[in-house]
Every structure is written in C-alpha cells, then in structure tokens.
N, C-alpha and C positions, 0 to 999 in steps of 0.2 A: 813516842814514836821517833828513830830515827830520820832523820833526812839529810841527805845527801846533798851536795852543791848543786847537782845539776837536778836534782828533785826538788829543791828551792830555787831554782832558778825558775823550772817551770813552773811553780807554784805561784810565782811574781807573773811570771808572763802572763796566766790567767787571772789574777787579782786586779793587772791594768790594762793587759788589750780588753778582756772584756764589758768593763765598764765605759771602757774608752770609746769601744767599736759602736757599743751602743748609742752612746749620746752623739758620735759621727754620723749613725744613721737614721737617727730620728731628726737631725739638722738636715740633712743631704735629701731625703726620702721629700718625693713632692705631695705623696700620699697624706693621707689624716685618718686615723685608724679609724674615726667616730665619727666619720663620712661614709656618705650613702655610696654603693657600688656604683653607681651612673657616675657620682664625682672622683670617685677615688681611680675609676677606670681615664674618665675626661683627666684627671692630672694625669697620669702614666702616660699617656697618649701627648700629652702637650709636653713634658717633659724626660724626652724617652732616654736620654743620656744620663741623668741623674737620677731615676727609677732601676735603672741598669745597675749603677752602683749602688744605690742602695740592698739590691738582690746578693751582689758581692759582699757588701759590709754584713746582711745579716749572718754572713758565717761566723765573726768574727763571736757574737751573742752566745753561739754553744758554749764558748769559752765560760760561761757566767754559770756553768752546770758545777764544773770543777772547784771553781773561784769560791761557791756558796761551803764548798765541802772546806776548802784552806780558810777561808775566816770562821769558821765554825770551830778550827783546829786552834785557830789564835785568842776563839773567846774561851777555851779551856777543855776543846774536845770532849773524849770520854770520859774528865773529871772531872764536868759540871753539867747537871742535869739539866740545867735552863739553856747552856748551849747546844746541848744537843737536841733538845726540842724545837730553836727555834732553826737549830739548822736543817733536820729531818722536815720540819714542815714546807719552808723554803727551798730545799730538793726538791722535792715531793712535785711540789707546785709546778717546777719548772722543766718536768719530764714531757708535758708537751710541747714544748718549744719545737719540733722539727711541726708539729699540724699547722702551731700557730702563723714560725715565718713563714711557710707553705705560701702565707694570703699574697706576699709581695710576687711572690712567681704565677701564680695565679693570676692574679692583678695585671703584671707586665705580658703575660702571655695574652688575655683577654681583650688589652689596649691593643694589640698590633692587628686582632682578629676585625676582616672586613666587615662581618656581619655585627653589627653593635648591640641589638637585641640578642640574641644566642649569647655571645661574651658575657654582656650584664645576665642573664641567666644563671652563668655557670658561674661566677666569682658571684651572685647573692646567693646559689644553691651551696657552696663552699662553707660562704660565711654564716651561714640557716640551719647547716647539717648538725645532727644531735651533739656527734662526737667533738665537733670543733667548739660549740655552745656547751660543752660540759666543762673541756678544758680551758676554757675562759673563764667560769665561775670558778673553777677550782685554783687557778693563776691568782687570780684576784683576792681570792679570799686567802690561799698561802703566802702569799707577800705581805698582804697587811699583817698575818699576824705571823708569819714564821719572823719578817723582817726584824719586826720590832723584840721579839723574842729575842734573836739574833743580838740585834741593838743594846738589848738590855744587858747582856752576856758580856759585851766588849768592853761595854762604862764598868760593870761590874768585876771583871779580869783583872782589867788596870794596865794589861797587855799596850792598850795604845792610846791617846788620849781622850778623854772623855766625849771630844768633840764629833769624833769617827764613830761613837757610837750612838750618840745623838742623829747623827749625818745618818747613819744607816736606818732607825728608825723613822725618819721622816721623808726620805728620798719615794716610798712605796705611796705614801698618801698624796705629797706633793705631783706625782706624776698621774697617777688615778686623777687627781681635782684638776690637771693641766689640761689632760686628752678628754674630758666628758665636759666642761667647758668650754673646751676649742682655746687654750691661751696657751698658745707653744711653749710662751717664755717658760710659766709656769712647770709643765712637765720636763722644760730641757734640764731646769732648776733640780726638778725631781732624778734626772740620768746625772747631774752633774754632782750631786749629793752622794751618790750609789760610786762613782770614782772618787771619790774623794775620803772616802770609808775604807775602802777597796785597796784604794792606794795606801793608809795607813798601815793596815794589817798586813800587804807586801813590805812595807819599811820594816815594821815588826819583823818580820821573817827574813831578813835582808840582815837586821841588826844582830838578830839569832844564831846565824851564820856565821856572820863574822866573830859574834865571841865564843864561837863556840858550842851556845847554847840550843841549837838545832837539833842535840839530839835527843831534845825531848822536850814538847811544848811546854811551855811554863804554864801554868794555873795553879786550880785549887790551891798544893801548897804554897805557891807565890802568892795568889790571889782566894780569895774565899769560895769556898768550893759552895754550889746552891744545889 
C-alpha cells in the first residue's frame, strides 16, 4: 500500500493523540468506571470541571479505531496472517466505543440533574442495558486477545522493537487488573503501555517516509510471513 506524506502524517496523528488522549483521560476523569452509579455520579457532581473535560478528551479515544488498523499495517498487514487476526479482532472489539463513552455524558448529565434518585436510575439503567453489557464483554474479550495477537505480530515483523510489542501485548491485561481492583496506578500503567507501542509503530511509519519506504509496508518479505 501506498501512502502518502500527508496519509502518514495522519496515520501518526492517530498512533499518538490516541493513546495519548486516552491515558489524559483516565488521569483527568474523577470517575472510576468499576464504581457504583451513586459514586460515579457523587464524583461528577463534586468535580464538575474535570468531568467536563474528561467528556472532551473522550473524543480524542475514537482516534484508537484508525490507530489499531495503522499498527496492524506495521506488523505486516495483508502479508501476515497473525497480523491481521489480531488486528480484525481489536477493530472488532472497538466498534462500540461511541455506546461505551456515551457513559461519561450520561454520568455528567445525571450529576447536574436536581432529582438524585431519577439521575441514578437512568446512568444504572444505561450501564444494565443489554446492548451496552454486551459490548463490554465483547471489548474485553477483543483486547485481550486481538491485543496480544497484535503484539505478537510486531515482535515478530521486527518492524519496531521488540519492546513495543511486548508493551502492546501487556498494556490490555495490565489495565483490565487496574480498573477491577480499583488501583489507578496500575491501569494508568496499562494506557501508558498502549502509547508507548503506539508511539513506536508511528516512528516506524515516520522512518518509512522519510526513506522512502512508505510505499509499501515492509513485512513478510522483510519479516517472516505467519
């Protein structure tokens, strides 16, 4: 596949505002996604300035739809099968992302509402609804293993170094163990893993560019085709 400077440029934009925007808004958000609606509404409400922003920064996350499809392209695209499994499954996964941040607009809308009982009603009926509990299991279970899929593809390309592709494989468990134990550091660990991956595979693409080599992603015959 060709690309372009300015198709690589944006392909970088999404590689690190995404991962970027993410772990901004998991620091900034007063919220705790694995808190009860009563608390998660009680923070919104206590902290309505940084709840706000965080509603902003969630846009930034869509960026991580594109982002999954350009490192998929850097662990060998369409001329490795293990890339492109783990990158379809990681898409996949990540097509609910407009229900899911939905919950912070919900949430922020619910804190400002006088009635407190009707509010918590409708951000637990939100988070209880079939559609949003489906695309939650289906989130979770495409991360862990599109991720590491993914992961496995990038160590094995040789595209970037090993470490980004380790980073990627670990970033999906590391944050799942942060947010279901309540230890922020932990999951911030898990967003900061997920940039740091991210980021490689934009250098990749960056380094491609400049020698020229953009226009056509390197694998298989660079790298061992699976």
């Amino acid at each position: 596949m060709r690309m372009s400077r300015w198709q690589t440029a944006g392909a970088v934009a999404c590689l690190v505002l995404g991962p970027a925007g993410q772990l901004v808004q998991y620091l900034v958000s007063p919220v705790d996604e694995g808190a009860s609606p009563s608390a998660q509404v009680s923070a919104a409400a206590t902290h309505p300035q940084a709840m706000a922003a965080a509603v902003v920064l969630d846009v930034l996350l869509l960026l991580l739809l594109p982002a999954v499809l350009y490192a998929g392209m850097v662990a060998g695209g369409t001329r490795s099968r293990l890339a492109m499994a783990g990158t379809a499954v990681s898409f996949v996964s990540m097509l609910g992302a407009g229900y899911l941040l939905a919950l912070d607009v919900v949430v922020r809308a619910a804190a400002a509402q006088p009635d407190h009982a009707t509010a918590l009603a409708v951000v637990s009926g939100f988070e209880n609804s079939p559609v949003v509990t489906g695309l939650t299991v289906v989130y979770l279970a495409g991360h862990v293993i599109g991720f590491v899929l993914l992961g496995i593809a990038l160590v094995r390309s040789r595209a970037v170094p090993a470490w980004a592709g380790i980073a990627l494989c670990l970033w999906p468990l590391a944050e799942m163990l942060g947010e279901a134990a309540g230890i922020r550091v932990v999951a911030a660990a898990g967003f900061a893993l997920l940039a740091v991956a991210f980021g490689a595979c934009a250098w990749a693409l960056i380094q491609w560019q400049a020698s020229g080599a953009a226009q056509g992603v390197p694998s298989a015959t660079a790298h061992a085709a699976v």
